[in-house]
N, C-alpha and C positions, 0 to 999 in steps of 0.2 A: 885539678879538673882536666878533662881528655878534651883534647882538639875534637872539634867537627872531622868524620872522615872526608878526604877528596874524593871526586867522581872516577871511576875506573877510566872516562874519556881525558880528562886531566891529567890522570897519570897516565894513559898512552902517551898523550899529547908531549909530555916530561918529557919520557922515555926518546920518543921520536927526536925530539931538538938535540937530546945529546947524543943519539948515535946515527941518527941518518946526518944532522947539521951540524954536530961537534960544537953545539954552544957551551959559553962555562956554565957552568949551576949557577951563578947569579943572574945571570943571562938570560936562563932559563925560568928562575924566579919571578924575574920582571917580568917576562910574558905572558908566563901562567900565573902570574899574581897570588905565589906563594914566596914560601920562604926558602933561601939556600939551602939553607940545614933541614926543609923539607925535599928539596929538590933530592938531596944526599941522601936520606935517608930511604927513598924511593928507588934511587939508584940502588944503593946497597940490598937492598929487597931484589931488587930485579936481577942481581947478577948471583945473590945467593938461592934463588930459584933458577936459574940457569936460560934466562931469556937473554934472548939476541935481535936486533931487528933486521928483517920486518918480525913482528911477532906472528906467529903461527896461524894458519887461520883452521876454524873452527868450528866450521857448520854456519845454519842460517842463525840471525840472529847477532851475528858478529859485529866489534867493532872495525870502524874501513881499515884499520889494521889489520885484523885479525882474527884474536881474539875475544871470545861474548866478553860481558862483564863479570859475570858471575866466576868463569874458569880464571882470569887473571887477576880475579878476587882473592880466589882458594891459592892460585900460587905464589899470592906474596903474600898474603898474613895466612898460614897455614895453622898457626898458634889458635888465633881466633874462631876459624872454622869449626877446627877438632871440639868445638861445644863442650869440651868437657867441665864442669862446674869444680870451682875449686873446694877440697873436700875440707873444712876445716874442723878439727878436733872443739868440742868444747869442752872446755876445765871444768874438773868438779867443784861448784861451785858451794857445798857445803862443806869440802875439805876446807877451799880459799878462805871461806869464811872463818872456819877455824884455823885456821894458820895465822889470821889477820890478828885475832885476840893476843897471841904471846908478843912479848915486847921485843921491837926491833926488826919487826912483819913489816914490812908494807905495801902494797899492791903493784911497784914497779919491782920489788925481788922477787912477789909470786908469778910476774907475770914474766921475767926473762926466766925463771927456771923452767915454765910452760912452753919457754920459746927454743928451748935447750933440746926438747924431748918432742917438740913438735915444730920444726922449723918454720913449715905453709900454718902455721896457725893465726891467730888474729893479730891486728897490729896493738901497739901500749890503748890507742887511744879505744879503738873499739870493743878490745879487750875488757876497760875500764867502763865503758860505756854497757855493756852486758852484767857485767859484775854489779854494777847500781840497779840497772833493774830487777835483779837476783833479790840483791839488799830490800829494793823497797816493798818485796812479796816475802820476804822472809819472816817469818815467825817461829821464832827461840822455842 
């Protein structure tokens, strides 16, 4: 399950302790009452988007840093923004089924061979979870 995201004030607030005040990320954990290894990983966002402090400012609307929230939204999770929905292939699920009949089929070989030829495709379990409902509307 996915963390709650933090506030973009939050993470200014991160940002700010370890480059204007040079605290250590645990440091900085305990203030913002997060975790190290979120502190880290914020850092690392921040320097692989190319921010320096102060952060930039940005019209009205900005954080007293800066930056609005929305723009130092987009340049640390830039993955997330691009919306793009992940495309996944579905298996034919009447070849599956017939593949399943011959002996020595079984739904985790049809489903890495699926994984072979379609990498972003489902994972075993959801995979397996589609293939049942397929099965219980099937009629031979």
């Amino acid at each position: 399950m996915s963390q709650e995201r933090l506030s973009m004030r939050k993470i200014s607030e991160a940002l700010r302790l370890k480059w204007a005040c040079g605290l250590s990320k645990r440091a900085i954990g305990r203030s913002c009452q997060i975790s190290h290894s979120t502190v880290s990983e914020y850092l690392k966002r921040a320097e692989a988007a190319g921010l320096k402090w102060p952060l930039p400012a940005e019209g009205p609307g900005t954080l007293r840093e800066g930056l609005d929230e929305d723009s130092l939204y987009r340049l640390l999770f830039p993955e997330m923004v691009a919306g793009r929905p992940a495309v996944r292939v579905l298996p034919d699920w009447e070849e599956v089924h017939r593949e399943l009949k011959k002996r020595n089929v079984t739904l985790r070989l049809l489903w890495m061979e699926y994984r072979e030829t379609h990498p972003e495709g489902y994972g075993y379990s959801q995979y397996c979870d589609l293939y049942r409902r397929y099965a219980r509307n099937y009629s031979p």
